[in-house]
C-alpha positions in Angstrom: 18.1 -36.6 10.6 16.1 -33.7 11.5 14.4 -35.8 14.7 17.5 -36.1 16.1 18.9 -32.7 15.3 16.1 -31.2 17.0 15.1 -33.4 20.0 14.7 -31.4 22.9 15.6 -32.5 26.4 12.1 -32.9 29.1 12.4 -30.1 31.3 11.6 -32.7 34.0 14.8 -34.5 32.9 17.4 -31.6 33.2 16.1 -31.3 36.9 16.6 -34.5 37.7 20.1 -34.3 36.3 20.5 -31.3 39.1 20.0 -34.1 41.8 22.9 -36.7 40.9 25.0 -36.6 43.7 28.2 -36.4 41.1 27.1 -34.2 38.9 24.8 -32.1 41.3 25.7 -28.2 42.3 25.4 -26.9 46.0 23.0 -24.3 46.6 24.2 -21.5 48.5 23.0 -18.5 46.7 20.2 -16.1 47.5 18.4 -13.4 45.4 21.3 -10.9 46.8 23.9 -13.0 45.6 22.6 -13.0 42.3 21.7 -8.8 42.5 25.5 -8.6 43.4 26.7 -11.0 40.5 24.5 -8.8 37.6 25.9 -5.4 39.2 29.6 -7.1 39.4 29.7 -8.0 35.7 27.5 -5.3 33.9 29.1 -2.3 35.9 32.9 -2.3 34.1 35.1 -0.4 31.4 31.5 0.1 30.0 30.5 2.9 32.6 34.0 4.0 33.2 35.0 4.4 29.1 31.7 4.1 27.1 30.0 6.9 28.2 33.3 9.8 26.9 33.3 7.5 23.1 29.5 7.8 22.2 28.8 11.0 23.7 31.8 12.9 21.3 31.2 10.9 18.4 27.3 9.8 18.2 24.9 11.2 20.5 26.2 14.3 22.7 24.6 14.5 25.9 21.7 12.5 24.5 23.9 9.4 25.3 21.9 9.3 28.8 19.1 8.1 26.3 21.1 6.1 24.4 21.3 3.7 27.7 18.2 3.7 28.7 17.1 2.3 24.8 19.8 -0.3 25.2 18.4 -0.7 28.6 15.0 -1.4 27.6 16.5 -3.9 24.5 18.4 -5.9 28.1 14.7 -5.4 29.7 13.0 -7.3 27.0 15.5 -10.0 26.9 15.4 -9.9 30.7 12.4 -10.7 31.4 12.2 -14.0 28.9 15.5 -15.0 30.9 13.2 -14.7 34.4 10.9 -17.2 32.9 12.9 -19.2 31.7 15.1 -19.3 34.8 12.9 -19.8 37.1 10.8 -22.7 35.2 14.4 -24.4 34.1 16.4 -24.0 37.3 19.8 -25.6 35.6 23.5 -24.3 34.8 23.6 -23.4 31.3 21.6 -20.1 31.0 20.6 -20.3 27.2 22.1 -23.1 26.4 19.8 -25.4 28.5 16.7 -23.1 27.8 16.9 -23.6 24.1 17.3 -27.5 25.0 14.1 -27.4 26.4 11.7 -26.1 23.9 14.0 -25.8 20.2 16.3 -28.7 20.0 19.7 -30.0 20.5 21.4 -28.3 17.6 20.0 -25.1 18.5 20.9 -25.5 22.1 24.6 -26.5 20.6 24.5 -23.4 18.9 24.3 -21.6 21.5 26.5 -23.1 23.9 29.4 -23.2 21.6 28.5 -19.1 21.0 28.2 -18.6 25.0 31.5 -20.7 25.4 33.4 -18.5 22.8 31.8 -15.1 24.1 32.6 -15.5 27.9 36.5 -17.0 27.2 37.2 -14.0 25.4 35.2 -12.0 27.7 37.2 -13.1 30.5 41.0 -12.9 28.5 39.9 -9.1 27.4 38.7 -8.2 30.9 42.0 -9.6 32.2 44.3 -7.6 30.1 42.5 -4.5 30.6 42.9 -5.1 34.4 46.5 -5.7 34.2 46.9 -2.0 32.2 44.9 -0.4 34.9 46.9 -1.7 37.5 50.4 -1.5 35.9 49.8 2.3 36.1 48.7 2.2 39.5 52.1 0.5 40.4 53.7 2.8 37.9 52.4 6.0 39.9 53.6 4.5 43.0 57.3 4.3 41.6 57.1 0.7 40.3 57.4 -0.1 37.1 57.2 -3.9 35.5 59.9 -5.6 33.5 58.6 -5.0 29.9 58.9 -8.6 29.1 56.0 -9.0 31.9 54.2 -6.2 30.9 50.7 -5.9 28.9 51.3 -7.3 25.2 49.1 -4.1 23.5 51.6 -2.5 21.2 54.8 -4.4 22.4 57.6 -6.2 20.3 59.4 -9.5 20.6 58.3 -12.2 22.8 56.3 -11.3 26.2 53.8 -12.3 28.6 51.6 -10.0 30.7 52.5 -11.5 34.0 49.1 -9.6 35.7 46.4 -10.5 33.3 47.5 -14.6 33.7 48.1 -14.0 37.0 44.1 -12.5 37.6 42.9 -15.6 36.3 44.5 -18.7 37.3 43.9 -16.7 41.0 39.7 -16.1 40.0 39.9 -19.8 38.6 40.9 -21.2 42.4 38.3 -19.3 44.1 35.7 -20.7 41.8 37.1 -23.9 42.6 36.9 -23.4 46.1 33.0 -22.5 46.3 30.5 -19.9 44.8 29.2 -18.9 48.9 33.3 -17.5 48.8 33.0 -16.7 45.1 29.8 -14.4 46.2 31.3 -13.1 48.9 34.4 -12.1 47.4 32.0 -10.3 44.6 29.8 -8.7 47.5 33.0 -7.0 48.8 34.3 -5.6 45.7 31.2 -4.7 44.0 30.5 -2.4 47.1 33.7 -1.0 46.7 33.3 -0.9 42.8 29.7 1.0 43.0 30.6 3.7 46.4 33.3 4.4 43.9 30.6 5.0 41.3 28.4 6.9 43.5 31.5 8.9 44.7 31.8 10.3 41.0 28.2 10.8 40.5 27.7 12.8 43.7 30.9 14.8 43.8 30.3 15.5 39.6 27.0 16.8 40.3 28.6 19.8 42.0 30.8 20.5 38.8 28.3 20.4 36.1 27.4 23.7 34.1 24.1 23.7 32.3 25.3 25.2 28.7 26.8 22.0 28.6 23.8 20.5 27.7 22.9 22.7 24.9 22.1 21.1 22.7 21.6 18.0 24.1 21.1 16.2 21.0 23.0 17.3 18.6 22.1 17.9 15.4 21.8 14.7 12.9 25.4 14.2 10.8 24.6 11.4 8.3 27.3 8.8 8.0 28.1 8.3 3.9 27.9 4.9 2.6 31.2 2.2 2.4 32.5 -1.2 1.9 34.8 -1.6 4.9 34.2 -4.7 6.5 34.4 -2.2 9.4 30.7 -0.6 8.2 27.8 -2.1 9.5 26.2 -4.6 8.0 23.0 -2.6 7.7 25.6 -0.3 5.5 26.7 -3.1 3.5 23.4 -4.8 2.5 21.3 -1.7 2.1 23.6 1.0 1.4 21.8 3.4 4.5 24.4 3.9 7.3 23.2 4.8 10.9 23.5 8.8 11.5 25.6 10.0 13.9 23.7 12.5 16.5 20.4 14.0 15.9 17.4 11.0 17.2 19.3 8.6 14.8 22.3 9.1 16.7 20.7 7.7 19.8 20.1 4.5 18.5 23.7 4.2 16.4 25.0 5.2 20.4 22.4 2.5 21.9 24.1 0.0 19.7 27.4 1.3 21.0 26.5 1.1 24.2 24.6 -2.0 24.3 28.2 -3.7 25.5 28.1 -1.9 29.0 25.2 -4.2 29.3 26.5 -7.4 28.4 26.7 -10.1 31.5 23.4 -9.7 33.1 22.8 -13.0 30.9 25.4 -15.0 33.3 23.0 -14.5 36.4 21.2 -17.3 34.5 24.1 -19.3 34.5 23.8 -19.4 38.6 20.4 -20.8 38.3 21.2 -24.2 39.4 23.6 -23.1 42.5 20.6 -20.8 43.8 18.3 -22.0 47.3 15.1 -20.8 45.9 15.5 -20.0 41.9 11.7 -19.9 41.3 11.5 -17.0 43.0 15.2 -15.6 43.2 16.1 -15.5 39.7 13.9 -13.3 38.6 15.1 -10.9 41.2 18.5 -11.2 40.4 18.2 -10.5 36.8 15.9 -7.7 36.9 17.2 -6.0 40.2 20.7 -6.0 38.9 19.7 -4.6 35.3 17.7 -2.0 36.5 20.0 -0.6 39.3 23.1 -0.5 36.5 20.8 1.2 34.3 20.3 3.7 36.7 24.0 4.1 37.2 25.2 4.4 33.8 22.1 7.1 32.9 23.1 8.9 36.1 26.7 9.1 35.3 26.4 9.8 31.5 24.4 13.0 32.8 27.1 14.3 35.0 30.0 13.5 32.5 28.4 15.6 30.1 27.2 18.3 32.2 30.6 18.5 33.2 32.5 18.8 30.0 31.3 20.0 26.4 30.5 16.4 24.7 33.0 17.6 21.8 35.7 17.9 24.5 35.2 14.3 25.9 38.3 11.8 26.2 37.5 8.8 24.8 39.9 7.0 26.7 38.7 8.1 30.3 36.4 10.4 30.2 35.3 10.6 33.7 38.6 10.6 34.9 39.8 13.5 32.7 36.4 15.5 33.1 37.5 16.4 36.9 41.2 16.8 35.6 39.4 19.7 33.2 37.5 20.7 36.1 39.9 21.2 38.3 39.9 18.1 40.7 42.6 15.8 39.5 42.5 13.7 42.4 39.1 11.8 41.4 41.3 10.3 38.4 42.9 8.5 40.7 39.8 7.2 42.9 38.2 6.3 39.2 41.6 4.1 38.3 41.3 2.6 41.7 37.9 2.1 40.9 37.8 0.6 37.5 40.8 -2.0 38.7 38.7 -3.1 41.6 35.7 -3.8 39.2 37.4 -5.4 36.4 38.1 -8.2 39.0 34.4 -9.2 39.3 33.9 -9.1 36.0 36.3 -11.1 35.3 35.1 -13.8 37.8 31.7 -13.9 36.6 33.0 -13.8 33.3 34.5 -17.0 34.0 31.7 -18.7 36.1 29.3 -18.4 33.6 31.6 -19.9 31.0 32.4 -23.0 33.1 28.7 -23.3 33.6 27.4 -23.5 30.2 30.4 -26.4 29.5 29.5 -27.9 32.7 26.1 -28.2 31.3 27.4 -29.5 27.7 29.1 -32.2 29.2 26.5 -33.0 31.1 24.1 -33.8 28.3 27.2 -35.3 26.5 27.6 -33.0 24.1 31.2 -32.4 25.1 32.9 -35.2 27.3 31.3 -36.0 30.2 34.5 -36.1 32.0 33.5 -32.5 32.5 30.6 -32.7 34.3 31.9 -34.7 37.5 31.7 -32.1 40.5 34.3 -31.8 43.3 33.3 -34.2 46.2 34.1 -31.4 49.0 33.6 -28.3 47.4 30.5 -29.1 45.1 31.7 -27.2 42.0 32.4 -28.1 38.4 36.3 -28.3 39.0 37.8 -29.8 36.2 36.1 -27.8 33.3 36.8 -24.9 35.1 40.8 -25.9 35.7 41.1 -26.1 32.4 39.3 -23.2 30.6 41.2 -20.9 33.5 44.3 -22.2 32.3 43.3 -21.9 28.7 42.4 -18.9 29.1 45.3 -17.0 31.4 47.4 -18.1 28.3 45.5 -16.4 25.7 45.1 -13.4 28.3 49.2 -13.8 28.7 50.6 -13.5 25.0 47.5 -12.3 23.1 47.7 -8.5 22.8 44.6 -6.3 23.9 43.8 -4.9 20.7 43.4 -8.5 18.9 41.3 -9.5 22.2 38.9 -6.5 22.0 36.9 -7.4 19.0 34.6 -9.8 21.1 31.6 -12.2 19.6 28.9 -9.7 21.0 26.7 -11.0 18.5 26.7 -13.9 20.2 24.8 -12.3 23.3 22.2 -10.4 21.2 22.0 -14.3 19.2 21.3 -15.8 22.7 18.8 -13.0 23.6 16.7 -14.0 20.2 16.6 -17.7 20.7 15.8 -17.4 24.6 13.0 -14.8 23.0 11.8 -17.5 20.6 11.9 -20.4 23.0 9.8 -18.8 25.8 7.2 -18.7 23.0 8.2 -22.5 22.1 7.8 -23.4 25.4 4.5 -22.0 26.3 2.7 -23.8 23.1 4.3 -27.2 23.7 4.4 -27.1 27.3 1.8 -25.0 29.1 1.4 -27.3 31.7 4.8 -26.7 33.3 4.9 -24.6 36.5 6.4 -21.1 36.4 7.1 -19.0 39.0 7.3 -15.9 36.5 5.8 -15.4 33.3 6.8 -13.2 30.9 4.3 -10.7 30.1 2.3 -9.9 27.2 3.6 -13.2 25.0 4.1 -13.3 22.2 4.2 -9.8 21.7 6.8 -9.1 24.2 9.2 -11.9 22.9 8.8 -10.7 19.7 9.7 -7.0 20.4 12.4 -8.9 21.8 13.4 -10.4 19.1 13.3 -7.1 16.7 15.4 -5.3 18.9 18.0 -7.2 18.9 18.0 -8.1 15.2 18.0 -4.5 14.8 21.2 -3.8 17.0 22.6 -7.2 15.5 22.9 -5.3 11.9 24.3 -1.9 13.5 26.7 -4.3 14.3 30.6 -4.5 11.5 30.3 -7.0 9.4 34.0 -8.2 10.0 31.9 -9.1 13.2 29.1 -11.1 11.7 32.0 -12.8 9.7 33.7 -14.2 12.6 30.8 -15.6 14.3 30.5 -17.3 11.1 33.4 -19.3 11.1 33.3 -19.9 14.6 29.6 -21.2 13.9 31.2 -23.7 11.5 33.8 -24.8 13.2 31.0 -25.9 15.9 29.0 -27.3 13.2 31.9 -30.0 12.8 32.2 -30.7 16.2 28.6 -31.3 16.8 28.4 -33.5 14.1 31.8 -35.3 14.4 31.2 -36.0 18.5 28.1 -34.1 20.1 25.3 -35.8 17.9 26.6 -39.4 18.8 27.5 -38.8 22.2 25.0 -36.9 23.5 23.0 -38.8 26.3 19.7 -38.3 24.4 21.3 -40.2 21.3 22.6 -43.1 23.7 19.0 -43.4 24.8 20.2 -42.5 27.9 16.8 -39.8 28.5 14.2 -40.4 27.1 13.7 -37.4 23.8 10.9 -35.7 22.4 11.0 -33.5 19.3 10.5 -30.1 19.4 6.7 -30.1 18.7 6.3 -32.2 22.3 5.3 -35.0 21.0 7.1 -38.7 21.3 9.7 -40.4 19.4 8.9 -43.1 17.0 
């Protein structure tokens, strides 16, 4: 049992499987492309919302270093990704790494988390858009029927209209091509970050330095609970993260973390990408670093504009030049966040089609799947049917059911990539790569650490849901993926996870 649980898949293989002309990719995207994706999916609410939240309640103005600790945690996962990426240039980001050097039920593991993360990723980005832009069209004198109106807080039956809409509209571009898809994200990420700029440059003129005394605040120690709410550091040791003082950096770094969540899905893009030896790592890194720049820049001029303690939570920027004021950057920062939500949203989604494009692939879900169109070169069918799946959930599920998202499921994905880049280079070290990740194992494992540690700052009604929803893939596997699976049919040849060969 535990051969075939943990067979891995040659990386030589997964190549190949990159150049079957049904199941093969185009490759159309350069390290730009890929910049542009990890700027279009990091830079969202997270930048626009984030920043206001942690600064009044955990960190003050020390929230500048709260991102650039979280920043540093992305880094470290980052840079395994590069590696990884570039040595395993196939759809699937984590999904096909941990194929490669831990197994197939880790790799299953993964892809079922990946699957779950980006659907609901998607379906909360959706709904969000669809509030922003109702109250666009509301300022402009037109207002929605309620019954097509966002679902957050309403009664009787209803479908937001806009969030399906967004989706079933991203889900035909995708269909259509990722050159389109990545020019369509080019155009509206430039928008989205001269928008961000805007803010940054025009706030600078309206920050007053006693706002930044003291910039970090002194330490306010958080007592002890048993809500499921608590974090599950709280629950199993009875020691709660402080809020402000140096503490409160890292309980805002775990906060914050989320802003940087979708850098991961450049990795997804690995097989659609001319020259991913060398492009890959650009795009991960280049994207990370320049959103980390922007979210430390604009957490500075937020809170040099407005005492931390006076902070919206809801939109902070937007009501910081409203105290200041300049009421008509609220609505250049609404504009703003609606035009960027779109390409998150679309990344969202590519990534998720491309891990189950990859599943089905292997045979771990139905190969049915894994068939690309014949014109346009893309994963059509899977991605048909998860943009359909998932307007609906984006339609009638209401945002504040959506919002509690399987983020553990990112930092899960950053520990096993960690872990496997170490795998790899003991059981493979013959295999070519581009970019090596520096310092292993050291680096991995600092990886690893961080993320564990961010994991348990985490509620424990989270870790409780991934649960289940690991279970409920444990049946699946074993019900369909173990017997199915194109290793199992004998269809590649398998090797267990030490490297050696099958008996």
């Amino acid at each position: 049992m535990s051969s075939t649980l943990f067979r891995t898949k040659k990386v030589e293989q997964s190549i190949l499987d990159t150049e079957e002309p049904e199941h093969a990719l185009r490759k159309s995207l350069s390290a730009l492309d890929l910049t542009v994706f990890g700027v279009g999916v990091i830079i969202g609410t997270g930048i626009f919302v984030l920043t206001g939240t942690v600064a009044k309640n955990n960190a003050g103005p020390a929230v500048a270093l709260a991102f650039v600790v979280a920043g540093v945690v992305c880094a470290l996962a980052a840079l395994c990704y590069a590696e990884f990426a570039s040595t395993v240039p196939v759809a699937g980001s984590a999904y096909t790494f941990s194929y490669a050097s831990l197994g197939e039920l880790p790799a299953w593991i993964i892809g079922w988390d990946l699957v779950l993360e980006f659907a609901l990723g998607t379906a909360v980005v959706a709904v969000g858009w669809s509030g922003y832009v109702a109250s666009l069209l509301g300022n402009a004198g037109w207002e929605l029927p309620a019954v097509l109106g966002s679902r957050d807080g309403a009664v009787g039956f209803g479908f937001d209209i806009l969030a399906a809409a967004l989706v079933l509209v991203l889900t035909g571009i995708l269909v259509l091509g990722m050159k389109l898809s990545a020019r369509i994200t080019s155009i509206v990420v430039a928008i989205k970050v001269a928008v961000v700029l805007i803010v940054i440059i025009a706030g600078s003129f309206f920050i007053t330095s006693s706002n930044y005394d003291p910039f970090i605040p002194e330490s306010q120690p958080v007592p002890a609970g048993g809500d499921l709410q608590a974090p599950l550091i709280q629950l199993l040791v009875g020691w709660a993260p402080a809020n402000f003082g140096v503490m409160g950096i890292f309980t805002a770094a775990s906060v914050v973390f989320f802003a940087f969540i979708g850098f991961d899905v450049v990795a997804t893009a690995a097989e659609e990408t001319r020259n991913p030896q060398r492009d890959m790592p650009r795009g991960i890194l280049g994207s990370l670093i320049i959103c980390t720049i922007l979210y430390v820049a604009v957490s500075i001029v937020v809170t040099g504009m407005q005492h931390y303690s006076e902070l919206s939570v809801t939109a902070p920027l937007a009501d910081a030049f409203k105290a200041t004021g300049h009421p008509w950057y609220a609505g250049l920062i609404s504009f703003g966040a609606a035009i960027g939500l779109t390409t998150v949203c679309m990344i969202l989604l590519l990534g998720q089609t491309r891990v189950f494009f990859a599943m089905s692939r292997d045979g771990l879900l139905p190969r049915f799947f894994s068939y690309v169109h014949p014109r346009f070169r893309t994963p059509y069918r899977p991605t048909i049917l998860l943009g359909v799946i998932i307007a609906i959930v984006a339609g009638f599920t209401p945002l504040s059911e959506l919002a509690e998202l399987v983020n553990i499921g990112t930092l899960f994905a950053f520990v096993v990539v960690a872990i496997g880049v170490v795998v790899l280079r003991r059981t493979r070290p013959d295999l070519p790569r581009a970019f090596r990740t520096p310092w292993v194992p050291v680096l991995p494992i600092l990886s690893v650490c961080a993320s564990l540690w961010l994991m348990l700052n985490l509620p424990a009604e989270t870790w409780l849901r991934f649960a289940g929803w690991m279970i409920l893939g444990a049946l699946v596997y074993f019900l369909y993926g173990r017997t199915h699976s194109r290793l199992a049919r004998g269809e590649q040849d398998a090797v267990p996870a030490s490297g050696g060969d099958v008996e």
